[in-house]
PyMOL CGO cylinders between C-alpha atoms (Angstrom):
from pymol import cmd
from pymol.cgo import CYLINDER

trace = [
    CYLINDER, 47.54, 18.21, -16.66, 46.53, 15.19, -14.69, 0.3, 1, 1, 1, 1, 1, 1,
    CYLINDER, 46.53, 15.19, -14.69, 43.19, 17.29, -13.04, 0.3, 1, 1, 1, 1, 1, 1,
    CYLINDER, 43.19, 17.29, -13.04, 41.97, 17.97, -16.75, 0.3, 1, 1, 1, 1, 1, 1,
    CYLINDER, 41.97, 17.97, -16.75, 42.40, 14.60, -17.86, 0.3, 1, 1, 1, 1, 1, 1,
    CYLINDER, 42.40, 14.60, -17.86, 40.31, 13.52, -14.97, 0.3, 1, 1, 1, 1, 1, 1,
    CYLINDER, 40.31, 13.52, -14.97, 37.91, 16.19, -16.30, 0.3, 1, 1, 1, 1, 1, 1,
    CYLINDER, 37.91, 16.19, -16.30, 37.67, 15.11, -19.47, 0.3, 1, 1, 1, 1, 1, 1,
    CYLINDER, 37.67, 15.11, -19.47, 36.93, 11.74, -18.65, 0.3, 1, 1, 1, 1, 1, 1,
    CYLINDER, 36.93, 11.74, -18.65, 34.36, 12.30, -16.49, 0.3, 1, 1, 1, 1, 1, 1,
    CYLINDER, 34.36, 12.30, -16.49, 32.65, 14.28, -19.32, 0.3, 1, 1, 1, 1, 1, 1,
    CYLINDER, 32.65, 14.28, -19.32, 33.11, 11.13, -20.88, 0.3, 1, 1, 1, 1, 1, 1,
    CYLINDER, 33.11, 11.13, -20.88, 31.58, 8.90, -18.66, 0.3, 1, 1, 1, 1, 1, 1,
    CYLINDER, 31.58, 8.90, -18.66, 28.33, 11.38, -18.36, 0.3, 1, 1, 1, 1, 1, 1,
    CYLINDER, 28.33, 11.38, -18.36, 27.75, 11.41, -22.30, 0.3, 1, 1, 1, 1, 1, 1,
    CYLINDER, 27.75, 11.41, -22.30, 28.18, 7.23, -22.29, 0.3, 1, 1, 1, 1, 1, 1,
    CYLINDER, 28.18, 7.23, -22.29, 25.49, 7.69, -19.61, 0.3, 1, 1, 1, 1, 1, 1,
    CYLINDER, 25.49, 7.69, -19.61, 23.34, 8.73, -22.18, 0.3, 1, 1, 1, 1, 1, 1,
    CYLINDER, 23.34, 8.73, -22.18, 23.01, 6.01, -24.16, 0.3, 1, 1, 1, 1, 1, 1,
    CYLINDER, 23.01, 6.01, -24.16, 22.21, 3.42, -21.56, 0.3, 1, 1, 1, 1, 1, 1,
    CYLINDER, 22.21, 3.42, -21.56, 19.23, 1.59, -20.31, 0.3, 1, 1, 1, 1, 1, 1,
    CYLINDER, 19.23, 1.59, -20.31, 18.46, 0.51, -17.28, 0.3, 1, 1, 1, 1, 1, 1,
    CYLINDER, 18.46, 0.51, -17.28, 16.38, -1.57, -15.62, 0.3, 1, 1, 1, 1, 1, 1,
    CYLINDER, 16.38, -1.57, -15.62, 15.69, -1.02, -12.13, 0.3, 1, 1, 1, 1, 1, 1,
    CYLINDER, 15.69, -1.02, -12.13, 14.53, -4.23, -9.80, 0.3, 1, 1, 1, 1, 1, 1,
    CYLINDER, 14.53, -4.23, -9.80, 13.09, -3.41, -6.49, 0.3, 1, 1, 1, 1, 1, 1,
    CYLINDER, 13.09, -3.41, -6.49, 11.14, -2.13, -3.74, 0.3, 1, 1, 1, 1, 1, 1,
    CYLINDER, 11.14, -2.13, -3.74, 9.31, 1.52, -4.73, 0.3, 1, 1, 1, 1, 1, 1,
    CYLINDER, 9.31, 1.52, -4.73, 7.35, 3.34, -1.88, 0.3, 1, 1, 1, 1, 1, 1,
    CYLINDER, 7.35, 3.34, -1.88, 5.32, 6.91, -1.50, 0.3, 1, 1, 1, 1, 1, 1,
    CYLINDER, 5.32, 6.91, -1.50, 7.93, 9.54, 0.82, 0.3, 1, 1, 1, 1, 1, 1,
    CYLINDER, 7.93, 9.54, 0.82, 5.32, 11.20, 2.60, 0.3, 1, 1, 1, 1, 1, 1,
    CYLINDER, 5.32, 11.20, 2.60, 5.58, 14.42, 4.44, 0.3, 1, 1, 1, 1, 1, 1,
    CYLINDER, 5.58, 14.42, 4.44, 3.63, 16.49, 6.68, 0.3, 1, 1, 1, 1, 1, 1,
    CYLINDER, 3.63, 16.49, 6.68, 5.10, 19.66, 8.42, 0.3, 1, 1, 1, 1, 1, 1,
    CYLINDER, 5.10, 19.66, 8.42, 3.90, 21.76, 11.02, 0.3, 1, 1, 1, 1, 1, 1,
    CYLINDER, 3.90, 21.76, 11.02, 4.09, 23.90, 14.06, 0.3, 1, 1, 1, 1, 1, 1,
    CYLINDER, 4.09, 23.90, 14.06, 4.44, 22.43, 17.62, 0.3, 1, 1, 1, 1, 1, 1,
    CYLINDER, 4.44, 22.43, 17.62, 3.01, 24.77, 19.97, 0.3, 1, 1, 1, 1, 1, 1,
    CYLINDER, 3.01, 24.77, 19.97, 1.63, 22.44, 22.51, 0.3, 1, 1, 1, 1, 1, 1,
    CYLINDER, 1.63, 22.44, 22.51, 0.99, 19.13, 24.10, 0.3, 1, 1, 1, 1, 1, 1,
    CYLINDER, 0.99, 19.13, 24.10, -2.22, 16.90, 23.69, 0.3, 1, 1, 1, 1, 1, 1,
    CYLINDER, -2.22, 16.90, 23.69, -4.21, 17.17, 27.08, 0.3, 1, 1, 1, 1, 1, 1,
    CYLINDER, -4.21, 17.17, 27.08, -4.84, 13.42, 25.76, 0.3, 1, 1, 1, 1, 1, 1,
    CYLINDER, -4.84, 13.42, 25.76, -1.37, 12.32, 26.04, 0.3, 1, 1, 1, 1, 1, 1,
    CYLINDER, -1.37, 12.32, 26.04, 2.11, 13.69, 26.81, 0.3, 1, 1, 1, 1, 1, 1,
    CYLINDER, 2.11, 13.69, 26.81, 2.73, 13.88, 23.15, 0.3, 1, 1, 1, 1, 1, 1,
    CYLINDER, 2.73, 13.88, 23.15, 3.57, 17.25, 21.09, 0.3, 1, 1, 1, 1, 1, 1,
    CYLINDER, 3.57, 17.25, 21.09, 0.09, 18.67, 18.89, 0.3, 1, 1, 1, 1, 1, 1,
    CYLINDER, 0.09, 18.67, 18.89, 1.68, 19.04, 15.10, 0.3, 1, 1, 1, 1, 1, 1,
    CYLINDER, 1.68, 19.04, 15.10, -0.35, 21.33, 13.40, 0.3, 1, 1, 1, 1, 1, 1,
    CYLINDER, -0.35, 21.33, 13.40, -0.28, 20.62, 9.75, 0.3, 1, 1, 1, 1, 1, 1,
    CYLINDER, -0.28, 20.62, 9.75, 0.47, 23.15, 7.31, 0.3, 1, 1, 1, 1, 1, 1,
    CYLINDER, 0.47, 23.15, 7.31, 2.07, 21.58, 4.60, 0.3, 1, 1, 1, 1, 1, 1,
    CYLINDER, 2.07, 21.58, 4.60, 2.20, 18.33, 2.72, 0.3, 1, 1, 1, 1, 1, 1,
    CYLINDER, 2.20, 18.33, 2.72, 3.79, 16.71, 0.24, 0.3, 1, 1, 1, 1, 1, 1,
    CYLINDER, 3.79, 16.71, 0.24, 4.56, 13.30, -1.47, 0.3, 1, 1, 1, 1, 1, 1,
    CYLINDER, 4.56, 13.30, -1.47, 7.94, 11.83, -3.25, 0.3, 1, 1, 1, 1, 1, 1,
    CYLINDER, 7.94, 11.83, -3.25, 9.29, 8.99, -5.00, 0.3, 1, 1, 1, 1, 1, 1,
    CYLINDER, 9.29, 8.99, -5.00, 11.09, 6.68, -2.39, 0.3, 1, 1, 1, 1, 1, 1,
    CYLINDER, 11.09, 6.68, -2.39, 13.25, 3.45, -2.52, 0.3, 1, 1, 1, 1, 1, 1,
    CYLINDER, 13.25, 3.45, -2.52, 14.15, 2.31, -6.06, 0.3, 1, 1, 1, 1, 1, 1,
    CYLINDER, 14.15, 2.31, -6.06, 12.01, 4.79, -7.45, 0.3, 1, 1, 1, 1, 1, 1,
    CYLINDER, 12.01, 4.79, -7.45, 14.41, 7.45, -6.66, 0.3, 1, 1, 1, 1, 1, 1,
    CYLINDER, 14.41, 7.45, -6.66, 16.79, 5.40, -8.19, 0.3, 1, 1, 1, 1, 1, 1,
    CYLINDER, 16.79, 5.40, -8.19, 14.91, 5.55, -11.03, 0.3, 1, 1, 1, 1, 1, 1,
    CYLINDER, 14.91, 5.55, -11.03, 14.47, 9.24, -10.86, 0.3, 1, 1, 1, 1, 1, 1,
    CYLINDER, 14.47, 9.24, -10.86, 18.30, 9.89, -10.25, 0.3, 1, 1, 1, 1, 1, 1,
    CYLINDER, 18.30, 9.89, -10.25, 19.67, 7.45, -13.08, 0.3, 1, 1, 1, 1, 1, 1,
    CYLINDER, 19.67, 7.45, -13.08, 17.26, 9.35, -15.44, 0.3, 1, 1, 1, 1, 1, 1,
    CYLINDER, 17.26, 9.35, -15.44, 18.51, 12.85, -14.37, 0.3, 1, 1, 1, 1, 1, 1,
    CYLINDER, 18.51, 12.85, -14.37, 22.28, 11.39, -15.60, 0.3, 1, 1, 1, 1, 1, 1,
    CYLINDER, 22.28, 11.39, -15.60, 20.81, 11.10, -18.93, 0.3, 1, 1, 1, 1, 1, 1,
    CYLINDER, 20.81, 11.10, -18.93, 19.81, 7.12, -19.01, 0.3, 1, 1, 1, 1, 1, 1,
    CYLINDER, 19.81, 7.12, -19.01, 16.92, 5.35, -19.84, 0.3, 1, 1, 1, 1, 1, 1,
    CYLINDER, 16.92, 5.35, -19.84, 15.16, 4.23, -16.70, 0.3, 1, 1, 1, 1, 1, 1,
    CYLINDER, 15.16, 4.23, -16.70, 12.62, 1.32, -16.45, 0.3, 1, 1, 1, 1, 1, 1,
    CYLINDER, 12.62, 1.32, -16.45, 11.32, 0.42, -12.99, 0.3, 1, 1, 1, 1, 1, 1,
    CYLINDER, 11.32, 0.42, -12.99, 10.25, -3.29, -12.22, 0.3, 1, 1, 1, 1, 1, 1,
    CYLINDER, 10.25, -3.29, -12.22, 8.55, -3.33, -9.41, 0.3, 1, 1, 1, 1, 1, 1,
    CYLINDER, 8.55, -3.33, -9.41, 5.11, -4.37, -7.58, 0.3, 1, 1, 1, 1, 1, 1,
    CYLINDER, 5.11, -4.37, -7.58, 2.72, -1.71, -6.63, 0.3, 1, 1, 1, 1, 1, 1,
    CYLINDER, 2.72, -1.71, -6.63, -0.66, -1.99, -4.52, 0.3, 1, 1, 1, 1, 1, 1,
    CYLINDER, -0.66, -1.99, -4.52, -3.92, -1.43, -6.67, 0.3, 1, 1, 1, 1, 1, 1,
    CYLINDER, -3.92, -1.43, -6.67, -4.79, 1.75, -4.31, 0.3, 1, 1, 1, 1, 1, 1,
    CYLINDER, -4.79, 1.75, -4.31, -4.71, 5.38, -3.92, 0.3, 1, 1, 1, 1, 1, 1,
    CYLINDER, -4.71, 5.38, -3.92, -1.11, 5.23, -3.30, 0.3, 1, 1, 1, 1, 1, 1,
    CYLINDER, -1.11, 5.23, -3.30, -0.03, 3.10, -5.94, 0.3, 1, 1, 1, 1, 1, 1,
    CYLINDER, -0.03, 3.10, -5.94, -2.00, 5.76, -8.03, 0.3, 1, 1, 1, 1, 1, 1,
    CYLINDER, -2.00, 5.76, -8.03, -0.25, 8.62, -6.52, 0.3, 1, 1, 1, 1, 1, 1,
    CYLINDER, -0.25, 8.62, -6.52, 3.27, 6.46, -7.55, 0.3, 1, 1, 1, 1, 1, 1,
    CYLINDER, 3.27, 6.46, -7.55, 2.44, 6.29, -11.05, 0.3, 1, 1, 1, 1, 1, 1,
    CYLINDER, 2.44, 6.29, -11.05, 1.43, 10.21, -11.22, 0.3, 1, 1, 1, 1, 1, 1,
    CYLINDER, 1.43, 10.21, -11.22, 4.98, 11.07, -9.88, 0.3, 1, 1, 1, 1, 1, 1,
    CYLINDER, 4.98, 11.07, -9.88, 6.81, 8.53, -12.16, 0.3, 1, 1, 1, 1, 1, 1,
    CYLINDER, 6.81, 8.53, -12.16, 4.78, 10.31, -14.85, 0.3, 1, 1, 1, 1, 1, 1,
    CYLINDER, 4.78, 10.31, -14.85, 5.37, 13.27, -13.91, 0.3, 1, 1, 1, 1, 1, 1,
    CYLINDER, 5.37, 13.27, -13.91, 9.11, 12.55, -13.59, 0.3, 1, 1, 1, 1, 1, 1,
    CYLINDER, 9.11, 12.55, -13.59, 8.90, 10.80, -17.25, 0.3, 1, 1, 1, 1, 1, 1,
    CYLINDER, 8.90, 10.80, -17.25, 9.92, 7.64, -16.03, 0.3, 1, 1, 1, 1, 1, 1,
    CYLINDER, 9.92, 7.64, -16.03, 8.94, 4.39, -17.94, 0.3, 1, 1, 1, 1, 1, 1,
    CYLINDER, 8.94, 4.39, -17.94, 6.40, 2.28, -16.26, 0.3, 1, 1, 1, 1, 1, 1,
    CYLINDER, 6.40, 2.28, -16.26, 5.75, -0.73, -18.58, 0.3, 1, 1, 1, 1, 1, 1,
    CYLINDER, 5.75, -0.73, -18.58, 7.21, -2.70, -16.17, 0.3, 1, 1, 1, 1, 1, 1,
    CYLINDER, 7.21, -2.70, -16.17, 5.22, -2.15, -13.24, 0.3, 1, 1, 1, 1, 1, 1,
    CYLINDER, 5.22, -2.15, -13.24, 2.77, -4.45, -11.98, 0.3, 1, 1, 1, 1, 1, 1,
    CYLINDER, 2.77, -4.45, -11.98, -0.14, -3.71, -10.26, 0.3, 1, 1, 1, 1, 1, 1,
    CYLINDER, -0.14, -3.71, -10.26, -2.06, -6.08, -7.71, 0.3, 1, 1, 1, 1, 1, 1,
    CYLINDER, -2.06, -6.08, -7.71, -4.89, -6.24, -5.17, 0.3, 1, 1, 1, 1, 1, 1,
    CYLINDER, -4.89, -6.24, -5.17, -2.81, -8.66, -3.37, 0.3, 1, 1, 1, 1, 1, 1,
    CYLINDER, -2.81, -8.66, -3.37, -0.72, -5.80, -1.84, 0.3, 1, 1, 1, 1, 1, 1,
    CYLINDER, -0.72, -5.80, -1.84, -0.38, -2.44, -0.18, 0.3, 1, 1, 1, 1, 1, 1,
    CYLINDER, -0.38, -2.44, -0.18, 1.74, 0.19, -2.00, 0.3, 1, 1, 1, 1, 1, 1,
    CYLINDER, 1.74, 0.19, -2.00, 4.29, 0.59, 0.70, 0.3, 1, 1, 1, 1, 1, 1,
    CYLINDER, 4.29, 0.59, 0.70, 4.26, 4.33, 2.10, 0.3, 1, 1, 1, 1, 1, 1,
    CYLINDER, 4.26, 4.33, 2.10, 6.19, 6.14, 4.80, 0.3, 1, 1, 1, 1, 1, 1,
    CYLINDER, 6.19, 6.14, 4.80, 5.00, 9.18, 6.36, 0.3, 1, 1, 1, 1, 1, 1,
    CYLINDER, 5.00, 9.18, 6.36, 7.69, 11.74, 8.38, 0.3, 1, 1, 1, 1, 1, 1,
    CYLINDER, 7.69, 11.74, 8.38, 6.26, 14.18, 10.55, 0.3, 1, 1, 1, 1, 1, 1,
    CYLINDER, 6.26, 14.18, 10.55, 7.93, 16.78, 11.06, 0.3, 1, 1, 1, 1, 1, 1,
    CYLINDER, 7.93, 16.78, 11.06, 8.37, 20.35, 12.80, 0.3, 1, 1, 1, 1, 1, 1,
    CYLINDER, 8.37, 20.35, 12.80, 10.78, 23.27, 11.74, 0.3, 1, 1, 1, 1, 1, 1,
    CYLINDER, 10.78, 23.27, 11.74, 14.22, 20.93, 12.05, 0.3, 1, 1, 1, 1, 1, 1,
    CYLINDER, 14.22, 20.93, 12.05, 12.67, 18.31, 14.12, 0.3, 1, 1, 1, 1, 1, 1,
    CYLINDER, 12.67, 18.31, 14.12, 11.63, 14.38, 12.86, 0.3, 1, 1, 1, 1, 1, 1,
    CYLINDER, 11.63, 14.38, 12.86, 8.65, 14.01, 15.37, 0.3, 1, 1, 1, 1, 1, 1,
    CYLINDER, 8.65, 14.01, 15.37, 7.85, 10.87, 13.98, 0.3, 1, 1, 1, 1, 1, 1,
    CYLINDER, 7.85, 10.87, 13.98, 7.69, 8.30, 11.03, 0.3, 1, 1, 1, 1, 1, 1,
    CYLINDER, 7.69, 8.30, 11.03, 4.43, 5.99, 10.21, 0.3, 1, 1, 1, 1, 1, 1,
    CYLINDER, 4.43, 5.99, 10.21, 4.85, 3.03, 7.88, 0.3, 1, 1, 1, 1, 1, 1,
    CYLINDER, 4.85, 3.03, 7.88, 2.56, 1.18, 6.14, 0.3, 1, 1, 1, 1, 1, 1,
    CYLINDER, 2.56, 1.18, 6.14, 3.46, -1.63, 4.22, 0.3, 1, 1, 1, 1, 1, 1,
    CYLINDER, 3.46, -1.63, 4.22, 3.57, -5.55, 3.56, 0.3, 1, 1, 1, 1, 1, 1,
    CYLINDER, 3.57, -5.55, 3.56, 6.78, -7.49, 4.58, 0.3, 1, 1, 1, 1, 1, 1,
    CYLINDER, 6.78, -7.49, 4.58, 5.77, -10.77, 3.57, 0.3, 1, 1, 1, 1, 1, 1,
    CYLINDER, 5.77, -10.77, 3.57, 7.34, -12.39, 0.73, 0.3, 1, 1, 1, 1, 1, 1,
    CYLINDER, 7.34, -12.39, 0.73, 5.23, -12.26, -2.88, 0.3, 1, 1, 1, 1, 1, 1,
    CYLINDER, 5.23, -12.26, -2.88, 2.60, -14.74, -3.62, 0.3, 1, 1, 1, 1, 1, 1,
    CYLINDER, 2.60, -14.74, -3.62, 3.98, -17.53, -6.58, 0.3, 1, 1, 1, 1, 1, 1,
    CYLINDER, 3.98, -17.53, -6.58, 1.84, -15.95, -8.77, 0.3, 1, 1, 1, 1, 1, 1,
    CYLINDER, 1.84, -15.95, -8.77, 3.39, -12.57, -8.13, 0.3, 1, 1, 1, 1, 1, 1,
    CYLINDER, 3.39, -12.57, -8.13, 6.70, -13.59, -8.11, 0.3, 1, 1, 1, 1, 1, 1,
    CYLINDER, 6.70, -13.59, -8.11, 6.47, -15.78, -11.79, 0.3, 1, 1, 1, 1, 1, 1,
    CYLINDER, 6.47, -15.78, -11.79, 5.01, -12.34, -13.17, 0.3, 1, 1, 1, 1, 1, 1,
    CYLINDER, 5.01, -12.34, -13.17, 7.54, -10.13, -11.91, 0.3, 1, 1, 1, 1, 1, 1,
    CYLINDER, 7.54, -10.13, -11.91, 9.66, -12.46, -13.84, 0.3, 1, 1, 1, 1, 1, 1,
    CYLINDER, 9.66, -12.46, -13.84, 8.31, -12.86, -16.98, 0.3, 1, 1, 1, 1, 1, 1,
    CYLINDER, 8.31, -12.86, -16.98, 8.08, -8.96, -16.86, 0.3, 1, 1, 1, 1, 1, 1,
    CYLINDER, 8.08, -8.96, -16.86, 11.82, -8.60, -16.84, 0.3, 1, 1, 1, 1, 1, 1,
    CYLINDER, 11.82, -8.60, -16.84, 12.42, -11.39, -19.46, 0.3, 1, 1, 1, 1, 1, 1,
    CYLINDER, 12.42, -11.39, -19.46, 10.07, -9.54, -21.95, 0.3, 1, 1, 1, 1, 1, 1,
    CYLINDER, 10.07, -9.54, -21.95, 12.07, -6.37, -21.15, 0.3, 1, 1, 1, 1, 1, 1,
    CYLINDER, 12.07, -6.37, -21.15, 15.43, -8.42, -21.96, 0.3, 1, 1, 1, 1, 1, 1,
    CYLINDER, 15.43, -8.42, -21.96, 14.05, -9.51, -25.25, 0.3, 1, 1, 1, 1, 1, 1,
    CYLINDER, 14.05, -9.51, -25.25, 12.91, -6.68, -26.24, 0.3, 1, 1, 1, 1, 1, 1,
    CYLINDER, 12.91, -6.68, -26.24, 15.96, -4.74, -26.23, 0.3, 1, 1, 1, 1, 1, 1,
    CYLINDER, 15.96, -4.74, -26.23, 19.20, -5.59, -28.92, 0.3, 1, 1, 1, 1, 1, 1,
    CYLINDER, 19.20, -5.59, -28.92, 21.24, -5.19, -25.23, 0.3, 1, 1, 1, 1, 1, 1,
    CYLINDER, 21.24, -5.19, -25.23, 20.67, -4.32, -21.55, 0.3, 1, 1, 1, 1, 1, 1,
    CYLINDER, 20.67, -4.32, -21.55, 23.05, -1.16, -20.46, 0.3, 1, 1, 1, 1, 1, 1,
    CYLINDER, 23.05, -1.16, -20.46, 23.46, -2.19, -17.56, 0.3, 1, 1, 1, 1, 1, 1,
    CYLINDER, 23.46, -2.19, -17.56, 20.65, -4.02, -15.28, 0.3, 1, 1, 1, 1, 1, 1,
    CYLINDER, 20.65, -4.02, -15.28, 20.54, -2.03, -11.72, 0.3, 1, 1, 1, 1, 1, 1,
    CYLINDER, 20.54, -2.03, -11.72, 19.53, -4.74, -9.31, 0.3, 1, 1, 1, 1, 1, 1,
    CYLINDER, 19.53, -4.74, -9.31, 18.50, -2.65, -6.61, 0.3, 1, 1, 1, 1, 1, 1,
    CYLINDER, 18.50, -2.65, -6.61, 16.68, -4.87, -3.72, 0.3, 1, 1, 1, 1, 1, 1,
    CYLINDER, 16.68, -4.87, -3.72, 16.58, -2.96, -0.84, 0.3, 1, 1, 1, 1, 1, 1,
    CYLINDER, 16.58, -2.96, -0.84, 17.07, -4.65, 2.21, 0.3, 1, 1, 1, 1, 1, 1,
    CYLINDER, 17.07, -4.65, 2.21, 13.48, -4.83, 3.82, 0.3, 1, 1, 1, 1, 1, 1,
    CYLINDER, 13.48, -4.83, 3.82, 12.61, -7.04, 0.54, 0.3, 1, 1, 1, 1, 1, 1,
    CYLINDER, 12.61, -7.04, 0.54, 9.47, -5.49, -0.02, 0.3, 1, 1, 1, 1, 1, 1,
    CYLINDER, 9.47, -5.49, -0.02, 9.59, -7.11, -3.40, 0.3, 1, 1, 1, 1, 1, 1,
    CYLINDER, 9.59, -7.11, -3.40, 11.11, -10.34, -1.91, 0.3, 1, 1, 1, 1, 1, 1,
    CYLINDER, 11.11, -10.34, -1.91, 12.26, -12.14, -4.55, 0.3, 1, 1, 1, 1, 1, 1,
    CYLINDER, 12.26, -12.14, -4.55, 13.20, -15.36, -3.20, 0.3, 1, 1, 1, 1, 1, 1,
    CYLINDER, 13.20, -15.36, -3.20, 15.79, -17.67, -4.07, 0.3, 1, 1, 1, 1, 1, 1,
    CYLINDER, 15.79, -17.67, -4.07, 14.30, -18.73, -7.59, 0.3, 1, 1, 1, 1, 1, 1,
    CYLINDER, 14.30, -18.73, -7.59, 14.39, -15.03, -8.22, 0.3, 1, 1, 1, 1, 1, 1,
    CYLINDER, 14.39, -15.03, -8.22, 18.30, -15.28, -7.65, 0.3, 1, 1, 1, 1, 1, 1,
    CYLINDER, 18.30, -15.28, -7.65, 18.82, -18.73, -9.52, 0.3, 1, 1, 1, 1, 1, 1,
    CYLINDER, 18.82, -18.73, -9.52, 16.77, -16.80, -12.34, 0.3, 1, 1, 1, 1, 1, 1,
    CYLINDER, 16.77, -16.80, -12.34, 18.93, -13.89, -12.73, 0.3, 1, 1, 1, 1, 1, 1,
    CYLINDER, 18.93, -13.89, -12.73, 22.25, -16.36, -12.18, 0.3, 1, 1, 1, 1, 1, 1,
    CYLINDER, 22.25, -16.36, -12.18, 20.66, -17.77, -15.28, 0.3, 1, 1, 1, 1, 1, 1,
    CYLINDER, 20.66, -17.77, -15.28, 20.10, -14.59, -17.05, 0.3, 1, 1, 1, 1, 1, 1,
    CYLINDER, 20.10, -14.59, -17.05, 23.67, -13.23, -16.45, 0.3, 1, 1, 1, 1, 1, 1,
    CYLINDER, 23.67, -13.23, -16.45, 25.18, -16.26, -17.71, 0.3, 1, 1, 1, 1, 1, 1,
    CYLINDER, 25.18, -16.26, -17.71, 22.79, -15.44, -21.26, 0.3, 1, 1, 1, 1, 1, 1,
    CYLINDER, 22.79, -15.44, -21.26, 23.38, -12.16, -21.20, 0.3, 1, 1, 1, 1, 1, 1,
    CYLINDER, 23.38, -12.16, -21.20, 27.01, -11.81, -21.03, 0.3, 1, 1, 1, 1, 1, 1,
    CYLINDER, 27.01, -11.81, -21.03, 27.69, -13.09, -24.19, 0.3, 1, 1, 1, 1, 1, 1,
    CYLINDER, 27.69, -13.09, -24.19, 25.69, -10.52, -26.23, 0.3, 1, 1, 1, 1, 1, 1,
    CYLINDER, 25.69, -10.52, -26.23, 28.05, -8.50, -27.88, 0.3, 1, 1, 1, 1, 1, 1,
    CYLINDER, 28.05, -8.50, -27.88, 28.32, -4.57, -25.93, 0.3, 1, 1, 1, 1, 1, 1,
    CYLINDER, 28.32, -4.57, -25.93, 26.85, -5.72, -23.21, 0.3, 1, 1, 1, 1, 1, 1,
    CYLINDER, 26.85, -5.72, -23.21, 27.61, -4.18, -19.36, 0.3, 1, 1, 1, 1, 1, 1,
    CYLINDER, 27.61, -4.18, -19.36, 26.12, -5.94, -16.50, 0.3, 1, 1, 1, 1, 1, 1,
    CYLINDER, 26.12, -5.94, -16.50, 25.76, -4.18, -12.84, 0.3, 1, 1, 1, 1, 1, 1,
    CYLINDER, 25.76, -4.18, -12.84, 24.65, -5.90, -9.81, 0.3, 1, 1, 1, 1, 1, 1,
]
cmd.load_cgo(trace, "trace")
């Protein structure tokens, strides 16, 4: 009796999932990957010779957030920074593809789309290539990113739930005035009526 209840209100919880929105703060990056056979070493350097065979890209960081709070039946909304490049292109065809909303997304020259590339042959991670910015945004960039997520507050009756997900290389960076803001915004947000409120 006490394994179907359990059941039943996780059934529960999955249909509620359907009816939220959420807003998704943080660092998105391009998953690269690039497979191949080893079958010998570089007369250049005592390093293995990958020969490439097959690549492919995927949505990384709090994109895959996004992707996996969508495939539970929410509304996902990514706020994020993205570089104005081939990359950042490639980002926005996957979140398409994926039919994730990207209103929110802000696009600069200021910036690299962050993008990690894994090598790899049969079973074996040969290596991993980053490329990305670690410094913290410009002013400019941060007082955008959060005047995006205000509009995206007022335009909704209530936020079900905010998903603050800053990953811990701070890609996005958002500073202390970033925290004091969303102290702020919790404290206005709370007392709409309905309202759930994850960080």
């Amino acid at each position: 009796m006490e394994k179907t209840n359990q059941v039943n209100t996780y059934e529960k919880a999955f249909e509620a999932f359907n009816s939220f929105k959420v807003l998704i703060v943080g660092d998105v990056m391009l998953d690269a990957y690039v497979w191949g056979k080893v079958a010998r070493i570089s007369p250049e350097a005592p390093v293995p010779v990958l020969a490439c065979n097959r690549r492919e890209n995927r949505l990384g960081g709090a994109a895959n957030v996004a992707k996996n709070i969508k495939a539970l039946g929410a509304k996902a909304t990514i706020c994020t920074v993205i570089g104005e490049d081939f990359q950042g292109s490639e980002l926005l065809r996957l979140f398409e593809k994926n039919n994730l909303e990207t209103s929110c997304i802000i696009k600069t020259k200021e910036r690299r789309t962050t993008v990690k590339t894994r090598f790899l042959s049969g079973f074996h991670h040969l290596l991993r290539v980053d490329e990305e910015d670690t410094d913290f945004l410009s002013e400019t960039l941060e007082k955008t990113l959060r005047s995006v997520i205000s509009l995206f507050i007022r335009r909704l009756h209530f936020l079900n739930p905010i998903l603050k997900s800053l990953l811990k290389e701070q890609a996005l960076a958002l500073q202390k005035k970033m925290r004091k803001n969303l102290q702020s915004m919790h404290s206005v947000l709370e007392k709409s009526k309905g309202l759930r409120i994850c960080f």
